[in-house]
Phi, psi and omega in degrees: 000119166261142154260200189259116187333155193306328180281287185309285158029258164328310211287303182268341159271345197256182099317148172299328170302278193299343179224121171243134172241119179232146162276348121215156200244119173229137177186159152303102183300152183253195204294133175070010194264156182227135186269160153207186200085175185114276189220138195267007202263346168273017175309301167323340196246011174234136032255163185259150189233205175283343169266011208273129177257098174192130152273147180174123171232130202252048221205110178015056169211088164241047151046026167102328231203187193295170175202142175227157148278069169206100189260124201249147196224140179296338171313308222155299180325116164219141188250109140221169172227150181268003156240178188268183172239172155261122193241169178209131183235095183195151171077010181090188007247098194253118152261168177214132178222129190299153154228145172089148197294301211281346179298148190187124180306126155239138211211150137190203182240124167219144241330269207208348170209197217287301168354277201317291158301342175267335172306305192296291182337303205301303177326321214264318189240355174207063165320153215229135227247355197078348189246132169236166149335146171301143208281343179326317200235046180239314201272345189226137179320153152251146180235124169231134198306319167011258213264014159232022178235337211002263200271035179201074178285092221214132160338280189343289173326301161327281176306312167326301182280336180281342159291321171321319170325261139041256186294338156292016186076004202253140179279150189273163176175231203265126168291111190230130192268113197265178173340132183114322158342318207252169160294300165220207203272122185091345200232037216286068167229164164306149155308111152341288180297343163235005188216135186246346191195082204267293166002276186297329154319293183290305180338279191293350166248016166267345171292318211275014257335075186241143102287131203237134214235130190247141154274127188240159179245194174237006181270169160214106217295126159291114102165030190265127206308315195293343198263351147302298209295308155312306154343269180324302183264030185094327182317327218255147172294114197276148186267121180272015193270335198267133170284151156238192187300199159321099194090215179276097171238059162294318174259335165283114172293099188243180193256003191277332227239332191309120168299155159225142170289129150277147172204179169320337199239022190133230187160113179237194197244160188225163187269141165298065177298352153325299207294056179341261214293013163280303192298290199300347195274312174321305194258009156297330165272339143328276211310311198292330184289331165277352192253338157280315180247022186046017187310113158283012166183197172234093169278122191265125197236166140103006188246054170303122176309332185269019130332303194238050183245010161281134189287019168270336202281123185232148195223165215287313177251151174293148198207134166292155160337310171282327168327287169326326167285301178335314194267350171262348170282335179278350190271317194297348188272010174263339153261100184335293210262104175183163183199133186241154183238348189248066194248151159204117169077029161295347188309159194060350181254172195280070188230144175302167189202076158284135186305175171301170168301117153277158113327169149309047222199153189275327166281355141239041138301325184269041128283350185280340191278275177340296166297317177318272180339346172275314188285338203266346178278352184235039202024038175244098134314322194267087186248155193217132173304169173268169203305150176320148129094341198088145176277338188285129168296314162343312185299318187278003198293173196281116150127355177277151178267131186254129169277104176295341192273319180321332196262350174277290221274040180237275201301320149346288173309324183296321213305314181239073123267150166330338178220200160174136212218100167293170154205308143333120176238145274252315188307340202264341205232009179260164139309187167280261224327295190280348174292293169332329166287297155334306194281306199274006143320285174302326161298315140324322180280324185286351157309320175250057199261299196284325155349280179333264194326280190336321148297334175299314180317295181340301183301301184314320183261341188263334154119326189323128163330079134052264175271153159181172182324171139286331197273345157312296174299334187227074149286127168119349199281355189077069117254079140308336198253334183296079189250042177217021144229140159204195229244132141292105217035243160227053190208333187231101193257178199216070173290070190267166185275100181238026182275120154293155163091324174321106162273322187243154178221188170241115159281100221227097197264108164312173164313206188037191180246189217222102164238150210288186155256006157260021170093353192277156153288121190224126174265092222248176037279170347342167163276135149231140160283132174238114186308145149207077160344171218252341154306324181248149166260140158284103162239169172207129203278131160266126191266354164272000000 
């Protein structure tokens, strides 16, 4: 989404006091103040203060996750641009310095706390569209196929695990058929060889009542017919170190001249999405999978900037690296049932925004509280934690030890966050006992599935975060520092357990009164310690 450059701005919305364009912004944090934004993968490291050490330059970098140009302060205070910057936050100090000719600084104060400045931003610089996500992967568990099929994704398999589902008692929702699926990379049909009946495949699993999410990339297999074909026309990011004929053979395209991308899966060929016909060829093949198989939707993975930051990489327009994210992210706005993990300045439109692969491991269950926030601070409301339990597949591979309680007290956190997404499954690596905890998640969460959504509905229009802080919510109130709960809209807070061994926490109660899901009354403002048994998740409702 483009607006109207940082200058042109100023001059029609702002006062000259409230917007300044500059190429960089140094000041002094001021006493007590804490910024956030920048990278939503720096969540847990936020908020940054006078005591904060962090370098980050956002020039064909969002570190795996979402990236925004925007730094927001509890003061007031805001840094944003429409390309990206580099910031150092150290020594009390914040610079932000533009990158790239055309970068320019836009800096001023609206009003004195965190709210207040993310509302006026979000209004200004990334307006929320009116539009959400499909209400499905608000209401309902997501299951991705992942971490029990990973690269040997096969019909059967396929089927097995969404009855499993099923037969386990787990309410059905969005199904996402992860890598592998396809004939190769670019090549978006079913495997021949793995799918015998793909048709009849979606068949039975929109009777189990699953909607189905397929995964896609921006590569393309090298020497692979689709990858001849994009070639011959141009489609694909020309490598610009390599000679060619005579004259501007920028556009003559040969397959000789074709860049190939090292990525996670090899080394391949990338789509010019610069090119409308690349971006139209794409989504003629999205559209045939929905018009052929009944796919409903996409994950769209893999369009990391720093894919594309080698200064060699010559593209149909000229493009920053993020620019590459953008276009591969904007192919996703034609479809409700969708989800990204890589974005930039995508903020306010209707696209899923998932945190990155976590691991198996208890410090980074506790990023997830810390990263929502964050994400909703950097105006990508429609947010979903990463998978129950971590998404890398590695933890799960034959001879790793799976921590049950790490994976009960992962779907806890995940349950009234906005999504929640298994993808490891619970029946298979729990107790009876603890798979129940885990099942009466997923049932919580689809109780409070229309809530969700209303909010969401909410968001669309005011731009305003999902999840957020206390301090978002009670500014001015001292919780700046309380970054292991938050609040579902502004009425329903949320206290998971992400300490292993932890029976008990501290709970921290805004004004009003407060009632539990274990039936108590709690009147606040207060601290209280509280149990929390290996069963329960705390949440609490405000009953003024």
């Amino acid at each position: 989404m483009q607006i109207a450059g940082p200058s042109l701005l100023c001059a029609l919305l702002l006062t000259a006091a409230d917007c300044r364009a500059q190429e960089v912004y140094s000041e002094e944090l001021l006493p007590d103040e804490r910024w956030y934004g920048g990278l939503s993968v720096d969540g847990y490291r936020m908020p940054y203060t006078v005591e904060s050490d962090i370098e980050r330059n956002l020039y064909g970098n969002n570190a795996g996750n979402q990236a925004q140009p925007l730094l927001l302060s509890d003061k007031g205070r805001y840094v944003w641009s429409e390309e990206p910057f580099r910031y150092v936050i150290r020594d009390g100090r914040i610079e932000v310095t533009a990158q790239g000719k055309d970068g320019e600084l836009m800096t001023g104060t609206e009003g004195d706390n965190l709210r207040e400045v993310y509302r006026y931003a979000s209004k200004r610089f990334f307006p929320s569209n009116g539009k959400t996500p499909a209400p499905l992967l608000f209401t309902q568990p997501q299951y991705n196929t992942w971490i029990e099929l990973t690269y040997d994704q096969k019909q059967e398999a396929i089927l097995t695990y969404a009855r499993s589902i099923i037969d386990q008692g787990y309410p059905p929702g969005v199904l996402m058929i992860d890598d592998t699926w396809q004939e190769d990379y670019g090549d978006w049909r079913f495997s021949g060889s793995r799918f015998a009946d793909p048709e009849g495949m979606m068949d039975s699993l929109h009777a189990l009542g699953f909607e189905v999410m397929l995964w896609i990339c921006p590569f393309v297999s090298a020497d692979s017919d689709e990858y001849r074909y994009l070639a011959e026309r141009g489609l694909l990011l020309l490598d610009g170190s390599l000679p060619g004929p005579e004259g501007d053979a920028r556009w003559q395209n040969t397959r000789d001249r074709v860049a190939i991308v090292r990525w996670w899966n090899g080394a391949s060929g990338l789509l010019d999405l610069s090119n409308p016909a690349a971006r139209d060829w794409l989504q003629a093949q999205l559209d045939t999978l929905q018009e052929q198989y009944g796919v409903d939707g996409f994950k769209l993975d893999a369009g990391d900037a720093a894919f594309y930051a080698d200064s060699t990489l010559v593209s149909y327009n000229p493009s920053s690296p993020n620019d590459h994210t953008t276009y591969f992210a904007e192919i996703g706005l034609k479809y409700p049932l969708n989800e990204y993990r890589a974005s930039w300045k995508m903020a306010g439109l209707p696209l899923v925004q998932r945190l990155r692969d976590k691991a198996h491991d208890w410090g980074d269950l506790q990023q997830l509280v810390p990263g929502i926030i964050a994400q909703g601070l950097m105006g990508y409301a429609y947010t979903c934690p990463d998978m129950i339990g971590g998404g890398e597949y590695t933890s799960f591979l034959p001879g790793s030890v799976i921590d049950e309680e790490l994976v009960v007290r992962s779907a806890q956190t995940s349950a009234l966050m906005p999504m929640m997404q298994f993808s490891v499954a619970p029946w298979r690596v729990l107790s009876v006992e603890n798979n129940q905890i885990c099942k009466d998640m997923a049932l919580l969460h689809v109780e409070y599935g229309e809530e969700i959504f209303a909010l969401a509905e909410e968001s669309s229009r005011t731009g305003e975060p999902i999840a957020r802080s206390l301090d978002y919510n009670y500014p001015g109130a001292g919780y700046g520092d309380v970054h292991d709960q938050f609040m579902l809209g502004t009425r329903l807070l949320v206290a998971p357990i992400t300490e292993q061994g932890a029976r008990e926490r501290s709970v921290t109660f805004p004004e009003g009164e407060w009632r539990g899901d274990d039936g108590s009354t709690v009147t606040g403002p207060t601290t209280l310690t509280i149990d929390v048994p290996l069963e329960r998740l705390p949440y609490y409702r405000l009953t003024e």
